[in-house]
N, C-alpha and C positions, 0 to 999 in steps of 0.2 A: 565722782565719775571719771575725773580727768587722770586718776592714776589707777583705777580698774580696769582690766584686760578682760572679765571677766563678769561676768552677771549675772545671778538668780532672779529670775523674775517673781516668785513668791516672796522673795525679802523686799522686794522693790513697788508694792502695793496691788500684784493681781490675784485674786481668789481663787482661779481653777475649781467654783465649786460647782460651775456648770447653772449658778442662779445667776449672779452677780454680772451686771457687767462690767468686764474688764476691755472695753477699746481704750478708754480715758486714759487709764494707768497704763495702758500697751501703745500708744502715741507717744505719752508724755516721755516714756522710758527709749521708745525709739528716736526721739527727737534727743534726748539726751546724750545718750552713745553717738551719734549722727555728728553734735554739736564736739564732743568732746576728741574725736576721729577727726575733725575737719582741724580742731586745733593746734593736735599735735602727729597724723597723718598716720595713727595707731590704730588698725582696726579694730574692733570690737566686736564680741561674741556675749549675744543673749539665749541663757537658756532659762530655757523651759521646763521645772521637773511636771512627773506625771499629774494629770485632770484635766476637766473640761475645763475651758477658758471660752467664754459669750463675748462673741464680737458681734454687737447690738448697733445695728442704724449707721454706722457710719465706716467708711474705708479709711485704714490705716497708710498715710504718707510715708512710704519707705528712705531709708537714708541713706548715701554711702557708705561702705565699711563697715554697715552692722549687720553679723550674720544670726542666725535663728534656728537655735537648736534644739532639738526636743528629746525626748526619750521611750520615743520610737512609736510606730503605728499602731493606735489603741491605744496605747496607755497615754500620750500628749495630744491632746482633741481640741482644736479649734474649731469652734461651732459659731457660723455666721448665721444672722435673723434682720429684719426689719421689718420687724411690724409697727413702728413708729415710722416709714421713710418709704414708703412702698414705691415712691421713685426716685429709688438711690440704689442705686449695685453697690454692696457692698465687698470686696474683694477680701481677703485676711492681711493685703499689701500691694500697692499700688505706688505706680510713675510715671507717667505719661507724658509725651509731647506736647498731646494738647491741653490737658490741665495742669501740667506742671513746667512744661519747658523743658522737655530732657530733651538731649539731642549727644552727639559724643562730644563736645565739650562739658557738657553737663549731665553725665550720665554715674551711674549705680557701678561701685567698681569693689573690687575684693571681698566680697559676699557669698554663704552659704546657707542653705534652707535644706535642712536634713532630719530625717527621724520623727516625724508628725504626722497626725490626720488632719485635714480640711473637711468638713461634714457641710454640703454647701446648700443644704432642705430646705432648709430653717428662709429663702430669700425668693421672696414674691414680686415681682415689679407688676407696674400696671400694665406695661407693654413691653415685650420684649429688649430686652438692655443687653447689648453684645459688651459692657465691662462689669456684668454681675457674673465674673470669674473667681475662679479662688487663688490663682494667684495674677497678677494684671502687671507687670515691670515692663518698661521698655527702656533701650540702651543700658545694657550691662555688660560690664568688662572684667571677664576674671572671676565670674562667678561659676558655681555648683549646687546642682541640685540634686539631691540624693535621698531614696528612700521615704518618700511621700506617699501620702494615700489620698487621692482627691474625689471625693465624691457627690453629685447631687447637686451639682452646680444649675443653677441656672441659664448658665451662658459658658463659655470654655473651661476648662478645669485648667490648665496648666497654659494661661495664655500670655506672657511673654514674648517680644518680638525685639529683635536687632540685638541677638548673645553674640559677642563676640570674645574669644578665646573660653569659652565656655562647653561644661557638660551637663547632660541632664540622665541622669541615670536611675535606675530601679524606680521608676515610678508609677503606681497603678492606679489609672485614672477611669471611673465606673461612674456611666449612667448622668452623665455630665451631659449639657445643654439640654436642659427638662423643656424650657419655654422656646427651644428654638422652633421651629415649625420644619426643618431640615431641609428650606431653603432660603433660610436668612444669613445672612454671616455669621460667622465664629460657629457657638455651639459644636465642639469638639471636645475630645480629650485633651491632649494636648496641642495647641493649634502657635505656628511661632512663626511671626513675620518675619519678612526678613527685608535686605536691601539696605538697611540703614545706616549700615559700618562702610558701604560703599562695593565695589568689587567681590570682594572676600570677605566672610564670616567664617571665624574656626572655629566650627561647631559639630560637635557627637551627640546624637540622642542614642544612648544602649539601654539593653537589658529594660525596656519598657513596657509596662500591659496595656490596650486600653480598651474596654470592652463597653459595651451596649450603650456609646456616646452616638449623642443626636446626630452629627453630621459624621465629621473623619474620627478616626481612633487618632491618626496622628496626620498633622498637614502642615505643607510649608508654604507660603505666600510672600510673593512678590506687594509689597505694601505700594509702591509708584508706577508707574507704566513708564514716567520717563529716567526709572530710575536704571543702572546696569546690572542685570540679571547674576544673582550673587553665586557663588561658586566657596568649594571649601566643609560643603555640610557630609554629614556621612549618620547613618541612621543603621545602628545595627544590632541584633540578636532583639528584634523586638516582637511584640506579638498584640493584633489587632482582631478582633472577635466580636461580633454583632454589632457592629458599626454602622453608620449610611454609605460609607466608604473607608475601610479598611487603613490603607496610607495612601499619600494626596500628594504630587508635585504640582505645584500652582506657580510655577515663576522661578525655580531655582537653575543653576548652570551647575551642570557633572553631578549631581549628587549620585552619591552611592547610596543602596538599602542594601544589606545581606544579611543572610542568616537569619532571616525574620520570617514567620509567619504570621498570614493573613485568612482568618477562617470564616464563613460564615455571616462574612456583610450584607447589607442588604444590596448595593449597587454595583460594586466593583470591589475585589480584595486590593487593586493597587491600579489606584487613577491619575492620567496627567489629563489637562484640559485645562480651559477656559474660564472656571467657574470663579477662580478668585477674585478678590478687590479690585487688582489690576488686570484680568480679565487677561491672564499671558499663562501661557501654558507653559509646563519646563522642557530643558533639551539637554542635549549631552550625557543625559543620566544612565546608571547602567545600576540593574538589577538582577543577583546573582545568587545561589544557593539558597531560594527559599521554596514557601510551601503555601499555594495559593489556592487554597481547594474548598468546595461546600458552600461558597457563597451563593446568594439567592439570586442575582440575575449574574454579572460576568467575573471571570476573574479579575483579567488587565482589559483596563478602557483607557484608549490611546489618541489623544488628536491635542487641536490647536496646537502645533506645535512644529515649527518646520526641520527636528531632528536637530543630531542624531540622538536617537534611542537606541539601546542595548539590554532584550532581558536574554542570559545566558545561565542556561543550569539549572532550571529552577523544576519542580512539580508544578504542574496545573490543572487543577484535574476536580473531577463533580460539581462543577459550577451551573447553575439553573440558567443557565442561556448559552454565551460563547467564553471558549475559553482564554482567547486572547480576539479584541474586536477594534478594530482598527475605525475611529467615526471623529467625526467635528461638530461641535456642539455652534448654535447661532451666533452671531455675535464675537464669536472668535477669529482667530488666525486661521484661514484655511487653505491656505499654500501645501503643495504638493509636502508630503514629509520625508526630507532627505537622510538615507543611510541608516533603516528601521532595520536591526539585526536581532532576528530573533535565531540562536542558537542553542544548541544541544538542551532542549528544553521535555521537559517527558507531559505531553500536552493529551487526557484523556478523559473517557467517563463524562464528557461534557453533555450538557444535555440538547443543545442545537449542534453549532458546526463548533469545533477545536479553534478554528484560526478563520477570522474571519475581516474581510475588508470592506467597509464600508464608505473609504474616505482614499485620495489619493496620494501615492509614495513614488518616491525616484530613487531607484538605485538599493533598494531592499536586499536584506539578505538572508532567508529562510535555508536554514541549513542545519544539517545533522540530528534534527528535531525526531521525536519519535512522537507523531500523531496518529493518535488508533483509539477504536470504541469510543469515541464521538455520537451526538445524534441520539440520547438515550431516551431523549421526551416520545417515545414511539407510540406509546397508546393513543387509542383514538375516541372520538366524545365516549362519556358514560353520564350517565344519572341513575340517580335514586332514591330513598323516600321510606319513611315508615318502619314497620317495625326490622333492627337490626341496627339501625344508624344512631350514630348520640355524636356529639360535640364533647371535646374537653377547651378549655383555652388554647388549648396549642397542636391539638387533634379531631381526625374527622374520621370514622371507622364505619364502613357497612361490613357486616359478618357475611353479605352475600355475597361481594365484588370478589373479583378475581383478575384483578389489575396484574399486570407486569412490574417488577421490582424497577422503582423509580420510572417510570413509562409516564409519570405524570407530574416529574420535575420542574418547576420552574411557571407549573400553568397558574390559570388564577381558578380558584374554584367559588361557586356563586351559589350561597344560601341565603333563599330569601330573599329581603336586598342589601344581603350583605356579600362581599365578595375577601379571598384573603389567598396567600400566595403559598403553592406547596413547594416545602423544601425539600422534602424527599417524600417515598411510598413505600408500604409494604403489597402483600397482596389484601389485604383488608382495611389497613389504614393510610392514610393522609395526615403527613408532620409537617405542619404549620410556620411559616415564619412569622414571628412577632409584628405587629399591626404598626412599631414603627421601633426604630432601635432603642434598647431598655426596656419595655413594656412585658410583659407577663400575661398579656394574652393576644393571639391572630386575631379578633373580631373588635369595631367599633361599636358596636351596640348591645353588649352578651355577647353570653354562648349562646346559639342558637339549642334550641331544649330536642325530646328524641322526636325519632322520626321526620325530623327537617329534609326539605323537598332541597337535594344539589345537585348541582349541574358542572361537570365540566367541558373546556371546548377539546374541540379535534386538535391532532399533534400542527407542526408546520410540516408542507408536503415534502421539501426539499431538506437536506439536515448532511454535513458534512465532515 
């Protein structure tokens, strides 16, 4: 090993036959590259040709210097399980602080993880475990993440925190944080702490997917409260779709989003607040040239955070509540928010008010903005029952109604006792938001069968 640069992991004892497990041989060989990098200050590159590879019961100790290559999404599959260790997260590659002591003297430096699936199904804990991620590194220097497929995680798909000089690119991360309850920590797509490098992290996430993950598609977090709120991130051309919240500022200074869309969340397509570890909302941030439209209750959800904020340029528009909502969550920061500039933004089709304040600002700048057709939730109760009405998982149709197109955006409609949230209307049916992000059907107990007795409420009287 000490004069290979290079390495096949099938010549090196793992099977890829998708029976076998290979963690043992996938340890032993990363502990090896690791050892032999440390001696002579040579990184190393492990690859991986195509098949399935069973990373069975236990997480793999990542090393400096050794990166991991595959050949490409689908054909290099690492497939995590623990059905021997049901309370172990198993990750495909882990580092941590506190199990291992990483810190930036002792951190993961000139590494790359490109070209592979993570299939993350296979991992059950007894109780919910925020490091049963598919990938788990903390303090990395110099690394790239490229071309990943993460899926079915039980806890974050792409959870990593303190990159610094680092990018993470093409990465699509689906239906990630299964066991999260979507108010526990982590359970995200990609979710990346930050703070740890100090001041500055030089970090990009581009060109990323992350669709119908438990909590954020993507989120940044302040990991200390007493730590200085990091600066240097930038998140761009990425796209976040049936989410609990779309992308997430939790504690970052300046960051940029642009060129990114946010569709179809269940919360907010793009949230700053209170809700992370450190409980610190971000500021300085500015969001610019994207497309925030069709999520289920608002677009941009704005508080804890005493500014400034900048969304400029963006679309905002068919969102099931407001389209930009200005609130403070408990528990948080809730100082007036200085220098909230919302400019030339095209803010419409929402289905309450467009721009709404619920929380207090000093020094605000609403300007050049085009808000119009706002207030769409306009129908008022209806019910009905019997023959004409049926249920699918993700729709609700009576042949007699005569609703207003989307007039019943964003309400909750109540069959039975079950109740589930409309995202949009025709004049005879009712399209359903999924019963929680990833799921495949609106209803916790069935579909309700034909002829089901519904009810929905009156619009809100006031709508701007």
């Amino acid at each position: 090993m000490l004069e290979t640069l290079t390495v096949d992991a099938r010549e090196h004892g793992l099977a890829g036959d998708g029976v076998t497990n290979d963690q043992p041989a996938f340890q032993r060989l990363v502990d090896e590259l690791g050892a032999a990098c440390a001696a002579d200050g040579r990184p190393r590159v492990l690859r991986v040709p195509a098949g399935t590879y069973l990373m069975r019961d236990r997480p793999t100790l990542w090393r400096s210097g050794v990166s991991l290559i595959g050949a490409g999404r689908g054909a290099t599959r690492f497939v995590l399980t623990n059905p021997g260790a049901r309370t172990t997260p198993v990750p495909l590659a882990w580092f941590t602080a506190a199990q291992h002591g990483a810190g930036p003297d002792n951190c993961l430096a000139d590494l790359t993880f490109a070209h592979f699936e993570i299939d993350g199904s296979g991992v059950e804990t007894e109780e919910y475990e925020v490091l049963a991620k598919g990938l788990g590194m903390q303090y990395v220097l110099r690394g790239r993440f490229s071309d990943l497929y993460i899926h079915d995680t039980a806890a974050t798909g792409f959870g990593c925190d303190f990159l610094q000089d680092t990018v993470v690119e093409g990465i699509l991360v689906e239906r990630c944080g299964r066991q999260d309850s979507g108010e526990q920590m982590g359970g995200a797509g990609i979710g990346i702490g930050i703070g740890g490098w100090g001041r500055v992290e030089r970090l990009t996430v581009t060109a990323c997917t992350a669709i119908g993950n438990g909590t954020n598609g993507i989120f940044l977090e302040l990991q200390n409260k007493d730590w200085p709120l990091t600066c240097g991130i930038r998140i761009t051309a990425c796209h976040a779709e049936g989410n609990r919240f779309g992308i997430s500022d939790w504690g970052a200074d300046g960051l940029l989003v642009t060129s990114s869309t946010m569709i179809g969340n269940h919360e907010a397509g793009f949230d700053v607040s209170s809700q992370g570890t450190s409980k610190i909302g971000g500021r300085g941030g500015i969001v610019t040239g994207c497309v925030i439209d069709g999520n289920v209750r608002d677009g941009v959800g704005l508080g804890n955070t005493p500014g400034p904020y900048a969304l400029r340029g963006n679309r905002i528009s068919d969102n099931g509540r407001y389209g930009y909502w200005e609130h403070n969550l408990a528990g948080g920061d809730d100082e007036p928010a200085v220098d909230v500039v919302l400019e030339a933004n095209d803010i419409r089709d929402n289905a309450l008010d467009g721009v709404r304040f619920d929380a207090a600002v000093r020094e605000a700048a609403i300007v050049d903005n085009r808000i119009r057709d706002n207030g769409r939730r306009h129908a008022g109760a209806a019910s009905g029952g019997g023959p004409g009405v049926r249920c699918t998982a993700l729709s609700l149709t009576d042949e007699n109604a005569h609703w207003p197109p989307d007039g019943h955006r964003g309400k909750e409609v109540t069959v039975g006792g079950q109740s589930a949230v409309v995202a949009r209307n025709s004049a005879t049916e009712l399209t359903l938001a999924p019963r929680r992000p990833g799921a495949d059907t609106a209803w916790w107990d069935g579909v309700p069968g034909p002829g089901a007795r519904y009810e929905l409420p009156p619009t809100v009287a006031v709508r701007a």
